[in-house]
C-alpha positions as CSV (number, residue, x, y, z in Angstrom):
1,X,0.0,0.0,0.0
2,X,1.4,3.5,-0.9
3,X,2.9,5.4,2.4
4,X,0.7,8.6,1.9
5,X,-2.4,6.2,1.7
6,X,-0.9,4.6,5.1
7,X,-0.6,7.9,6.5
8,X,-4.2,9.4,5.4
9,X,-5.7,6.3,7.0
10,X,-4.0,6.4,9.9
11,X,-4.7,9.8,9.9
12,X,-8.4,9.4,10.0
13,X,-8.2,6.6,12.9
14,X,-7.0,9.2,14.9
15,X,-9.9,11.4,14.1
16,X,-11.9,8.9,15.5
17,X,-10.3,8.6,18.9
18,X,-10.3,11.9,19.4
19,X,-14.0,13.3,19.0
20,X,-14.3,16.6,17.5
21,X,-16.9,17.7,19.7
22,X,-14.9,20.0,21.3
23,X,-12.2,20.4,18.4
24,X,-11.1,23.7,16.0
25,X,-12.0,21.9,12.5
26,X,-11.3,24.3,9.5
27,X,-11.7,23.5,5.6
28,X,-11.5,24.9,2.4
29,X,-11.9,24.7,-1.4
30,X,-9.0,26.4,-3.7
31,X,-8.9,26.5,-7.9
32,X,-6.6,28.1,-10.2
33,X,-6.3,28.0,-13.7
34,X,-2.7,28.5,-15.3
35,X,-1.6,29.7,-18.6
36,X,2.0,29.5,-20.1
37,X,3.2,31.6,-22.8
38,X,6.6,30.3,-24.9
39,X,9.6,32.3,-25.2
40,X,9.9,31.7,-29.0
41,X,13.5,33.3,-29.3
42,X,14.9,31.2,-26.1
43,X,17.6,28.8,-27.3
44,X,16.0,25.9,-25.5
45,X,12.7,26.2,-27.0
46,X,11.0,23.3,-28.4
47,X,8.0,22.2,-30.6
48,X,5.0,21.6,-28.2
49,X,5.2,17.9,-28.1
50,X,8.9,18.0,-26.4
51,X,7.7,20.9,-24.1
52,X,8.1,21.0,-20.1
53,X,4.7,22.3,-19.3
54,X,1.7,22.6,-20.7
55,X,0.4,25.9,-21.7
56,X,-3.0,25.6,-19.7
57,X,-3.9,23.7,-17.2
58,X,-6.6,23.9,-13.9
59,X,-5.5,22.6,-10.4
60,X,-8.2,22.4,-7.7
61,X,-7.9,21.6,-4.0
62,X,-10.1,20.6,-0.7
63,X,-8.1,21.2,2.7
64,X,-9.1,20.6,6.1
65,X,-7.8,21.0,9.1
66,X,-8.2,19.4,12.4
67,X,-6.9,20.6,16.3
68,X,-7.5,19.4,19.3
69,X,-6.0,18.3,22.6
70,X,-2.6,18.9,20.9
71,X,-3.3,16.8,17.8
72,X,-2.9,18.4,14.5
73,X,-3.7,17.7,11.2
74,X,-3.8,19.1,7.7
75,X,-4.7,17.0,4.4
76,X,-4.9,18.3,0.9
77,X,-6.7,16.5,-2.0
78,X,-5.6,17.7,-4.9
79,X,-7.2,17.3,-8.7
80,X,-5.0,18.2,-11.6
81,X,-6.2,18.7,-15.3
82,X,-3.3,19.5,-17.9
83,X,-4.3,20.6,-21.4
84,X,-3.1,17.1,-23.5
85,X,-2.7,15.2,-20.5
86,X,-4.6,12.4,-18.5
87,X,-5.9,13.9,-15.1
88,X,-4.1,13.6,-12.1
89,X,-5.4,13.0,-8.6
90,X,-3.2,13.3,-5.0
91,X,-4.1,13.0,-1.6
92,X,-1.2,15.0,0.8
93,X,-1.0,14.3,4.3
94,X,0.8,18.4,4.8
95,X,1.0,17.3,8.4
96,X,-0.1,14.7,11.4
97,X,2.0,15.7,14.7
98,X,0.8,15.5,18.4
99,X,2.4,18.6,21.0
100,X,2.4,18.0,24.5
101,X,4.4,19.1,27.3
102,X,7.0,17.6,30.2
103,X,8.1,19.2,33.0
104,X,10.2,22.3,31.2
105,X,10.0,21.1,28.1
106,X,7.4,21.2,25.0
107,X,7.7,18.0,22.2
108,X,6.2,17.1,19.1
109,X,6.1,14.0,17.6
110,X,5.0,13.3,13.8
111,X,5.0,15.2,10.5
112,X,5.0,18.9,10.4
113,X,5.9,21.9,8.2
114,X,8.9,23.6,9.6
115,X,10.0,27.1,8.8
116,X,13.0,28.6,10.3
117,X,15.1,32.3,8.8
118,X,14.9,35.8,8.8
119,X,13.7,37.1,5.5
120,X,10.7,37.4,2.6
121,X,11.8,36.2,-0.8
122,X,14.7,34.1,0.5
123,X,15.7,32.8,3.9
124,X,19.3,31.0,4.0
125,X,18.4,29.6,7.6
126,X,15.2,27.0,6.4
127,X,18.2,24.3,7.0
128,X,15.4,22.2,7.2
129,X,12.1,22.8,5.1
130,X,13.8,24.9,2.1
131,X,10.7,26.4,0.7
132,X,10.2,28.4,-2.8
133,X,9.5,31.6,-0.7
134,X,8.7,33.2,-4.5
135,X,6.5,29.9,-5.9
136,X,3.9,32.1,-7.7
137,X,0.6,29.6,-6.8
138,X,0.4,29.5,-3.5
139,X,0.0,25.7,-2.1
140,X,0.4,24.0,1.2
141,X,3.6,22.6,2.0
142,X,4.4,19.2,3.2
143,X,6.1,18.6,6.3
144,X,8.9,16.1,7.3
145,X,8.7,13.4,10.1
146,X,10.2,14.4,13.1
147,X,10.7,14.7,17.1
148,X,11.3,18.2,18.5
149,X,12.5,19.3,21.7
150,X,11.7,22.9,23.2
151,X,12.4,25.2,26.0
152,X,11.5,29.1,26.1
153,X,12.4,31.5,28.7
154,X,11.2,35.4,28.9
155,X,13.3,36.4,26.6
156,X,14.7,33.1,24.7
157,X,14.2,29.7,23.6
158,X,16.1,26.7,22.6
159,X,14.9,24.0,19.6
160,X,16.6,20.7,18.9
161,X,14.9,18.8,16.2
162,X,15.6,15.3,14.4
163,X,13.9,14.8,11.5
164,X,13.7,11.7,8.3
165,X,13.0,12.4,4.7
166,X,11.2,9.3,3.4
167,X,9.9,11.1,-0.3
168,X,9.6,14.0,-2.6
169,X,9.6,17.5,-0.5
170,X,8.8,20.9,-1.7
171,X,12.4,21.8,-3.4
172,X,13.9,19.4,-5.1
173,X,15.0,16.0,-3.0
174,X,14.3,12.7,-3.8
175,X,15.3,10.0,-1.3
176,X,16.4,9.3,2.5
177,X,18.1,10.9,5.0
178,X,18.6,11.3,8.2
179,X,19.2,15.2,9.6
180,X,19.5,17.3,13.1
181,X,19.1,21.0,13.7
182,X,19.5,22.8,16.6
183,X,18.0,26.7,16.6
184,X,18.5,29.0,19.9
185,X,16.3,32.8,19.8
186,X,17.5,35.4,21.9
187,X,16.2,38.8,22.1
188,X,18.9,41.1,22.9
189,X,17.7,44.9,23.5
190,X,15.4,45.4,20.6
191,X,17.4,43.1,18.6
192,X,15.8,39.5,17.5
193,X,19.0,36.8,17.1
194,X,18.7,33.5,16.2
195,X,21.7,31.2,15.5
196,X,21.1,27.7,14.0
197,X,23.0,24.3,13.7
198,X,22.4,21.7,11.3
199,X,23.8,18.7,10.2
200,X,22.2,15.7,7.4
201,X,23.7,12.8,6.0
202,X,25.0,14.3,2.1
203,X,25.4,17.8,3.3
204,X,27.4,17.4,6.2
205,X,27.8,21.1,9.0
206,X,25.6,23.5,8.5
207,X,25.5,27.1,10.6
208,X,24.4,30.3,11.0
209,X,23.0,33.5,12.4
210,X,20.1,36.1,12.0
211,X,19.1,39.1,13.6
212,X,16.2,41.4,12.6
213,X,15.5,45.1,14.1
214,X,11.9,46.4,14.6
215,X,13.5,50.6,13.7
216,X,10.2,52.1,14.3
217,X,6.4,51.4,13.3
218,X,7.0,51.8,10.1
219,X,10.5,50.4,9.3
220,X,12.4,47.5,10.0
221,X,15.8,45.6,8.9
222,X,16.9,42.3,9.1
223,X,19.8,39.8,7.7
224,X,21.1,36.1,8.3
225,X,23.9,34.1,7.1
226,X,24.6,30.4,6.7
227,X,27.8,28.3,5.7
228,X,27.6,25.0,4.2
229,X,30.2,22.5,4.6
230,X,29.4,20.4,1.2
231,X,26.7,21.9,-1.4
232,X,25.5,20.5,-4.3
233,X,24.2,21.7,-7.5
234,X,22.2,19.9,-10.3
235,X,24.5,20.7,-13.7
236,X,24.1,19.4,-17.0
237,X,27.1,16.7,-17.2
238,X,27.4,17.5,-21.0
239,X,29.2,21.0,-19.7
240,X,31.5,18.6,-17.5
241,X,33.0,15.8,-19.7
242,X,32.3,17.5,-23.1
243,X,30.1,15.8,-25.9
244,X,26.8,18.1,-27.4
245,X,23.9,15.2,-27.2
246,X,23.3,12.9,-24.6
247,X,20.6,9.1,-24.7
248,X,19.5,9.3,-21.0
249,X,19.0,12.4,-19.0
250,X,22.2,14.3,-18.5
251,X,21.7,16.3,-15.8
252,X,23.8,14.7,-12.3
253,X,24.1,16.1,-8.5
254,X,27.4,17.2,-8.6
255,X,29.2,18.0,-4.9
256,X,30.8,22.2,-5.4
257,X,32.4,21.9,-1.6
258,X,31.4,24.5,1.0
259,X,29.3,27.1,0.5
260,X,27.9,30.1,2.0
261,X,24.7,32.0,1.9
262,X,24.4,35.8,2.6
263,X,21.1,38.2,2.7
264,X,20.5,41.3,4.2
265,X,17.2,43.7,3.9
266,X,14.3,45.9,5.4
267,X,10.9,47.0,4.5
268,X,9.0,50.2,5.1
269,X,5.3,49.8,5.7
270,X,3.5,53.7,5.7
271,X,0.3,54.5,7.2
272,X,-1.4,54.7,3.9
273,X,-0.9,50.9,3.5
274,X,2.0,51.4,0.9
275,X,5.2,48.8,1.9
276,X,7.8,48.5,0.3
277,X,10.7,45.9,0.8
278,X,14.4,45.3,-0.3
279,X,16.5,42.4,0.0
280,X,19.7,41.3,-1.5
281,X,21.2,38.1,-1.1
282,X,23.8,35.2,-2.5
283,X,23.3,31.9,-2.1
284,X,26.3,29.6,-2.8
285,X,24.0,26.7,-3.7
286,X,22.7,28.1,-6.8
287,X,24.2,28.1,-10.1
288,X,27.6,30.3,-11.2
289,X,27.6,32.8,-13.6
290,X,30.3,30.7,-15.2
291,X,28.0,27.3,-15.1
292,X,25.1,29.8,-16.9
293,X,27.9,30.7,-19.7
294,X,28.7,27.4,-19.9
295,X,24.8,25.3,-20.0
296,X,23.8,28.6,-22.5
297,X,26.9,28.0,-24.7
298,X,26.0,24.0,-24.8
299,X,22.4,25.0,-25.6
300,X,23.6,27.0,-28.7
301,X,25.6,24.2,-30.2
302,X,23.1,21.7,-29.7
303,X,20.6,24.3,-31.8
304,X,22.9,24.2,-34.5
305,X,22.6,20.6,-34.9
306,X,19.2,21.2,-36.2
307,X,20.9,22.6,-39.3
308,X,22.7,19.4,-40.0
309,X,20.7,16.6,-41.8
310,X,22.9,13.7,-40.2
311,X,21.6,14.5,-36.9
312,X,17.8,13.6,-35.7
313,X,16.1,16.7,-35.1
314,X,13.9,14.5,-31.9
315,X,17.5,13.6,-30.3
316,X,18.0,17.5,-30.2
317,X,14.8,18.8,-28.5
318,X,14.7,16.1,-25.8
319,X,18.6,17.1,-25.0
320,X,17.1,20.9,-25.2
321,X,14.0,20.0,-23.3
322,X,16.5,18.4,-20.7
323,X,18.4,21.3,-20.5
324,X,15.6,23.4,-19.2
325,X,16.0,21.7,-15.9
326,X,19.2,24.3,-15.3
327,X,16.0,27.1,-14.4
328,X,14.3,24.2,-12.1
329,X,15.2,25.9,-8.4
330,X,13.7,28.4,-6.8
331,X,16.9,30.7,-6.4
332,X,18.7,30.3,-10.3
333,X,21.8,32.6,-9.9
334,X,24.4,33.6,-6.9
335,X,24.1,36.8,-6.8
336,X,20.4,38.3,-6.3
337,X,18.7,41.7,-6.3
338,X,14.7,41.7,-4.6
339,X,12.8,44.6,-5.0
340,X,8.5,44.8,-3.8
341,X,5.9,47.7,-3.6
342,X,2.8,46.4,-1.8
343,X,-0.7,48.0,-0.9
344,X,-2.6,46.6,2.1
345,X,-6.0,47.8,1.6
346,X,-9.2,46.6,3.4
347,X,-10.0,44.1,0.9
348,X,-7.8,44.9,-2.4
349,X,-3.6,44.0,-1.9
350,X,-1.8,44.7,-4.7
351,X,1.9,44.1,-5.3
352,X,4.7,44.1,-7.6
353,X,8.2,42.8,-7.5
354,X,11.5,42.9,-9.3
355,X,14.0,40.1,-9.0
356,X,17.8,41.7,-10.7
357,X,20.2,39.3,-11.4
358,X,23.4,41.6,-11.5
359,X,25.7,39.6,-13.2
360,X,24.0,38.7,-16.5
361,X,21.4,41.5,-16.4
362,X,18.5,39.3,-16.3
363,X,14.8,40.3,-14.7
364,X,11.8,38.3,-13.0
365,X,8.9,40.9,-12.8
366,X,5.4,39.6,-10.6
367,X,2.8,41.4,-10.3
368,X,-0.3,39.9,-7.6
369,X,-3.2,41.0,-7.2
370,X,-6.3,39.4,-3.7
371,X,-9.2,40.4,-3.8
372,X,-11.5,40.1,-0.3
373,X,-14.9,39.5,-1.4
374,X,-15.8,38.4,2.1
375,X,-14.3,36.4,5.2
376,X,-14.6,33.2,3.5
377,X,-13.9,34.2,-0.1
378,X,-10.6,35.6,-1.9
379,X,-9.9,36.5,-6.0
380,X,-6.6,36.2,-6.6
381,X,-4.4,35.9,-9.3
382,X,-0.6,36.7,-10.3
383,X,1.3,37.4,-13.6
384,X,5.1,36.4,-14.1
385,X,7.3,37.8,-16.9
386,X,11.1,36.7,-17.5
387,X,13.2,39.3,-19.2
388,X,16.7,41.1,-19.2
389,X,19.6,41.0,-21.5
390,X,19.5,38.9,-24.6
391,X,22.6,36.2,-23.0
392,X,20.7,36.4,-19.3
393,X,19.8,33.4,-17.7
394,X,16.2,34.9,-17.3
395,X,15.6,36.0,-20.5
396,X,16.6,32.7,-21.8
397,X,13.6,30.7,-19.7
398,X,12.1,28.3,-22.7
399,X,8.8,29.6,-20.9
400,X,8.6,33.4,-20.8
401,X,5.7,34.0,-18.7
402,X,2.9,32.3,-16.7
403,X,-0.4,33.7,-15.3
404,X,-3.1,32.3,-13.3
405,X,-6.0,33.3,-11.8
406,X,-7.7,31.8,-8.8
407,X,-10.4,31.4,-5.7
408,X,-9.9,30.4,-2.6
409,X,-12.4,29.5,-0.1
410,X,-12.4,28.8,3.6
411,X,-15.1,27.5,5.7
């Protein structure tokens, strides 16, 4: 029997042996249709047959959520409808844990989400749950297995967790593992630290501090820092040991040694409503600006082999089509540039953002857009562009922009 299957029964056993008569039970419907445009003049582009996604498709979810007596549960079913594809149902058990409390000490024991760092569009402290803090759709996450250990004081707390990958996660692993963290808060003045420890079984050390500074009402800063004793990056292996096509997928998890990640921001909210944020960061995990040159310079010699009869013109897209897995993280370049003007109105909350890649010139523009109808009803919807200049990793994105609209309900 599948292990999510395992888990959503066991999960509703548990539902049973504890009542809900005097339980928090919350529930809700989401939909969102998505379209793709192409990016006709990227060099990875292919015929629609060999493409990555489809150019429409229509995702709907249930949710509910269940609390009680320090039981806590969160299931998604999910119902997936590409345009040329078969549909595709999912049942996600986001989280199952039980909190309770001994002497000092707080535990929890099961599967939940767990979000660490200091920052908006990228947090280098997640050691843990690395989530796509830009993912344009908003979805629930699912959370690892795990048993954590807490004790707070006035003005700090301590955290030591132990947690097992078992299957697919939100950003990119595939596989086990075995991983502890260790995260101790201290407010110091008016000065929120937080210093974190992390080790797994493929990535080795891991550590790092935060702080973030509440300025005034209407301004804050904040900025973290994390080094990585072994990082490792997904590269085509085509740019490695030479050759233009490849039979099999060529993409391998290659080990670049330490690493480091760096970000430091602040926002300023007004009391019109108006925010607007800043953040510049590097993370060592993502790709070079010399592994770009190199993936984009394989891409245009595999083009070329379109012109030459000998070669079949199908072995060429699917090594194309492969390539596009180079733009598949949520952070694609070092060296990053974040930029967000926001309105918080009643029930309208517009924004727009600007992510600069400084070293090839390339853009990400989104633009977002809730609507409140009511307390139980939101419009929303969200248009990404890629852009920048003409060699830019952005500008380059087989896929140049996606748009969806959605509603999401809660009960």
């Amino acid at each position: 029997m599948n292990c999510q299957i395992k888990s959503v029964i066991t999960a509703l056993l548990l539902l049973i042996a504890f009542p809900a008569s005097h339980a928090e039970v919350l529930g809700g419907y989401r939909a969102y249709g998505q379209h793709v445009e192409t990016n006709n003049d990227s060099i990875f582009q292919t015929p629609e047959e060999f493409a990555v996604f489809p150019r429409n498709s229509l995702r709907q979810e249930g949710w509910i959520s269940y609390q009680q007596s320090g039981l806590n549960l969160l299931i998604t079913g999910r119902y997936t409808v590409r345009e040329d594809d078969d549909p595709k149902d999912k049942v996600i058990l986001n989280e199952l844990y039980y909190d309770f409390s001994a002497d000092v000490f707080d535990f929890t024991i099961g599967k939940k989400i767990l979000g660490w760092g200091v920052g908006q569009a990228f947090r280098p402290l997640d050691v843990i749950q690395r989530e796509d803090r830009r993912r344009l759709i908003p979805t629930d996450l699912e959370g690892l297995p795990q048993i954590s250990a807490e004790y707070f004081t006035d003005s700090s707390s301590h955290t030591a967790i132990y947690a097992r990958r078992t299957e697919l996660d939100q950003v990119d692993f595939d596989g086990e593992r075995d991983e502890v963290a260790y995260k101790y808060y201290k407010l110091i003045g008016d000065w929120d630290t937080l210093a974190v420890a992390h080790w797994s079984e493929d990535e080795g050390f891991a550590g790092g501090a935060g702080a973030a500074l509440v300025i005034s009402n209407e301004m804050e800063i904040h900025g973290s820092f994390l080094h990585r004793e072994q990082c490792i990056r997904s590269l085509n292996s085509l740019t490695i040991n030479g050759g233009l096509l490849s039979t099999s997928d060529p993409f391998i998890d290659v080990d670049v040694g330490n690493c480091s990640k760096v970000l430091i921001g602040g926002s300023w909210t007004g009391e019109s409503g108006i925010g607007l944020l800043f953040e510049a960061w590097h993370d060592g995990e993502a790709h070079s600006e010399k592994e770009w040159d190199q993936q984009r310079e394989l891409g245009v010699k595999q083009r070329a082999l379109l012109n030459v009869p000998a070669v079949p013109s199908d072995a060429v897209y699917l090594n194309l089509k492969a390539d596009q897995q180079f733009f598949d993280q949520p952070v694609l370049l070092e060296n990053n540039l974040f930029m967000m003007l926001s309105y918080d109105g009643n029930r309208l909350d517009p924004s727009i953002d600007m992510l600069f890649t400084p070293n090839d010139q390339g853009i990400a523009i989104t633009a977002r857009l809730n609507y409140e109808l009511n307390s139980h009803m939101i419009l929303l919807g969200a248009v990404r562009y890629f852009t920048g200049d003409t060699d830019s990793a952005y500008s380059e994105i087989a896929d140049q922009s996606f748009a969806f609209a959605g509603i999401d309900l809660a009960f």
